[in-house]
BAFI-3210 file (N, C-alpha, C; in Angstrom, 3 decimals, decimal comma, padded with zeros to 6 digits):
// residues 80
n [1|2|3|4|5|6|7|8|9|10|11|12|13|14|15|16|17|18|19|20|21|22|23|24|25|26|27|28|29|30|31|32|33|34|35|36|37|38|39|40|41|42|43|44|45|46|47|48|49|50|51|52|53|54|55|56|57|58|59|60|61|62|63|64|65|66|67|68|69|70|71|72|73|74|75|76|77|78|79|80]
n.u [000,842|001,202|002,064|-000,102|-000,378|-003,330|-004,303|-002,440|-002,338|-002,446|-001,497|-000,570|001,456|005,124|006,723|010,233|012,482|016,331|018,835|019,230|018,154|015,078|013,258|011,197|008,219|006,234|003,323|002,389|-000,445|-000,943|-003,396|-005,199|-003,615|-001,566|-000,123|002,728|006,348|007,310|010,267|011,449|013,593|012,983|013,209|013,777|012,871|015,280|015,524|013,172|012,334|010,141|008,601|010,273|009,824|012,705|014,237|015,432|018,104|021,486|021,331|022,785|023,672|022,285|020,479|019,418|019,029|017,042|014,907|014,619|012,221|010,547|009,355|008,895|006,713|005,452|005,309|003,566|001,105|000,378|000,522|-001,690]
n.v [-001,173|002,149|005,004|007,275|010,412|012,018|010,559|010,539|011,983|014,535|013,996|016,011|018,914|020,168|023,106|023,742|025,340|025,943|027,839|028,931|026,724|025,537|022,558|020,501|018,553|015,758|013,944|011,345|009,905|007,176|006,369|005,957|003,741|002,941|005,012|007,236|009,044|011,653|013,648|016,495|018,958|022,552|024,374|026,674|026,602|027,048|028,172|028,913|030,134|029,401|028,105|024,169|021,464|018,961|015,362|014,846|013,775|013,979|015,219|018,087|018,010|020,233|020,225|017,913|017,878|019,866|018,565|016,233|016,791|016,914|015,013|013,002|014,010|013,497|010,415|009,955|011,097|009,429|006,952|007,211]
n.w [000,000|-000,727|000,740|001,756|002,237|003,497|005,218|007,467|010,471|012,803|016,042|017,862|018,340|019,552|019,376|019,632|020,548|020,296|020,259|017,226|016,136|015,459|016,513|015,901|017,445|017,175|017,418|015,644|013,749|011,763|009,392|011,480|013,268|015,079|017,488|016,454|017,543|016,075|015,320|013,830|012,081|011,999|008,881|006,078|002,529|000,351|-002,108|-002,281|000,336|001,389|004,247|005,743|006,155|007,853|008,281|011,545|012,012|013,183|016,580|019,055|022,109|023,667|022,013|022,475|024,997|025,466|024,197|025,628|027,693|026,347|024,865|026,893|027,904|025,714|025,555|027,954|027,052|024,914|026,401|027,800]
ca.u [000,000|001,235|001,931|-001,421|-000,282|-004,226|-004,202|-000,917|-002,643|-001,163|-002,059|-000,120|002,880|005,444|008,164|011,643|013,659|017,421|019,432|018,754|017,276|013,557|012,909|009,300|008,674|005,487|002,937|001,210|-001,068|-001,494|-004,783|-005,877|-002,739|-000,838|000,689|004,436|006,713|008,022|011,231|011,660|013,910|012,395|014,009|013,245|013,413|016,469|015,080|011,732|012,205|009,264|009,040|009,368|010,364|013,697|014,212|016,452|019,502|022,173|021,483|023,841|023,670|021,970|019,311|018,666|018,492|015,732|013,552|013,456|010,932|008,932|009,488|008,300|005,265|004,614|004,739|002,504|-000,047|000,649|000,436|-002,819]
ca.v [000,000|002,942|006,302|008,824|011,685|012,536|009,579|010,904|012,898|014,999|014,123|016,883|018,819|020,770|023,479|023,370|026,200|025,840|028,509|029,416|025,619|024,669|021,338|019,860|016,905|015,703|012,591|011,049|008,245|006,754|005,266|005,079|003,181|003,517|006,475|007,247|010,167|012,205|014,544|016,929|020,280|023,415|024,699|026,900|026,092|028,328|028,681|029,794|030,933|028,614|026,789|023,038|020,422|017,693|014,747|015,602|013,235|014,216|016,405|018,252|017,787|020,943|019,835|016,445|018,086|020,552|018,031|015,412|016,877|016,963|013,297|012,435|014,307|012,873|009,400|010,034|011,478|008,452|005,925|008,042]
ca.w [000,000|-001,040|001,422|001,227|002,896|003,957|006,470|008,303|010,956|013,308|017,162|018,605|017,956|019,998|018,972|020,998|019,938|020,897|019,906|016,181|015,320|015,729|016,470|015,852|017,981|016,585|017,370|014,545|013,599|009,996|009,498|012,734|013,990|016,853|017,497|017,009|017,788|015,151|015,281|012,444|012,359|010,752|007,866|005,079|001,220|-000,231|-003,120|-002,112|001,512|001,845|005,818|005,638|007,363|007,341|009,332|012,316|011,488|014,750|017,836|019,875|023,304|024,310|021,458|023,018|026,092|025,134|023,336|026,759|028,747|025,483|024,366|028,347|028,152|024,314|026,354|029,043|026,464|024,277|027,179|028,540]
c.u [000,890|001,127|000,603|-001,251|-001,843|-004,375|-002,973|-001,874|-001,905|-001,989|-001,916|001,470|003,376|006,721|009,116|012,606|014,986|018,562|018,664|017,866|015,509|013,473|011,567|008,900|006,839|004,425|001,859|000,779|-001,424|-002,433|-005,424|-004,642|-002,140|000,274|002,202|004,981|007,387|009,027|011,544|012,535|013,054|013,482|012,811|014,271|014,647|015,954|013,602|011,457|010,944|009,739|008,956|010,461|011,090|013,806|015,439|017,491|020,134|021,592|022,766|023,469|022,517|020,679|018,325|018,651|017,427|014,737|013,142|012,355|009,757|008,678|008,658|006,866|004,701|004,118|003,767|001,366|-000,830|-000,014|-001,271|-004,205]
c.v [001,240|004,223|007,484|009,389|012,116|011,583|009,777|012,053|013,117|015,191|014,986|017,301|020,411|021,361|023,657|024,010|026,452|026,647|028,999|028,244|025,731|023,358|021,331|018,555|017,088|014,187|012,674|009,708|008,080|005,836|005,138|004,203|003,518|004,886|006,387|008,423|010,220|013,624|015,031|018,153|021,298|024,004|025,622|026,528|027,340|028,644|029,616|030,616|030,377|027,826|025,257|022,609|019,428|016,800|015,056|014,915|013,594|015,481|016,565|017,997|018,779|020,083|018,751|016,563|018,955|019,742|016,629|015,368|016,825|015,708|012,630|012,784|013,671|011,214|008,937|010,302|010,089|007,530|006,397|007,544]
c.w [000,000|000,222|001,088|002,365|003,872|005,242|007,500|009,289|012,385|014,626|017,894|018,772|018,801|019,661|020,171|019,531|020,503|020,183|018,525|015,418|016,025|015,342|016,748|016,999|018,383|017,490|016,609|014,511|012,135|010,086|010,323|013,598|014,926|016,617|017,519|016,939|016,501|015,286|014,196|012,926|011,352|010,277|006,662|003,522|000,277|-001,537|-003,320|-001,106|001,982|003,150|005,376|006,183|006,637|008,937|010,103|012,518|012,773|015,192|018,625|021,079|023,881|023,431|022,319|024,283|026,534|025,032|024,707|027,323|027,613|025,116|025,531|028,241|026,951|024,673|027,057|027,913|025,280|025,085|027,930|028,044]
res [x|x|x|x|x|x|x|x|x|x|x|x|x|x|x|x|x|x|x|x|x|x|x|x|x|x|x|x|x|x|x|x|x|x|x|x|x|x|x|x|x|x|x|x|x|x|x|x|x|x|x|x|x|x|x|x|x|x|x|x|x|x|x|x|x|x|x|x|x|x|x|x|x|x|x|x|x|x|x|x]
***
């Protein structure tokens, strides 16, 4: 089956700004399925100056110490 974007919905999403990055840290469900966390950075498109989003590949330290308390609470809301 095939990815359809319209079934990707978005349970609840929190920004975590750490110096000049924005991190997304997202929970979604496809189809109805179980929920899973999603980490994205924001970015815009250089060519357009358009916002959009890349997957967040390494964090620095301070990063992955910003985005805990949000990952904990995405758990609890998850597990809830």
């Amino acid at each position: 089956m095939a990815y359809n974007a319209s079934l990707d919905k978005c349970l609840s999403a929190d920004e975590i700004v750490v110096g000049q990055q924005t991190i997304i840290l997202g929970v979604y469900s496809y189809n109805g399925g179980q929920p899973k966390i999603r980490l994205q950075r924001k970015a815009f498109n250089r060519r357009t100056g358009a916002p959009c989003h890349r997957k967040i590949g390494g964090m620095s330290v301070q990063e992955a110490s910003a985005i805990s308390a949000a990952i904990v609470s995405a758990l609890t809301k998850m597990n809830s």
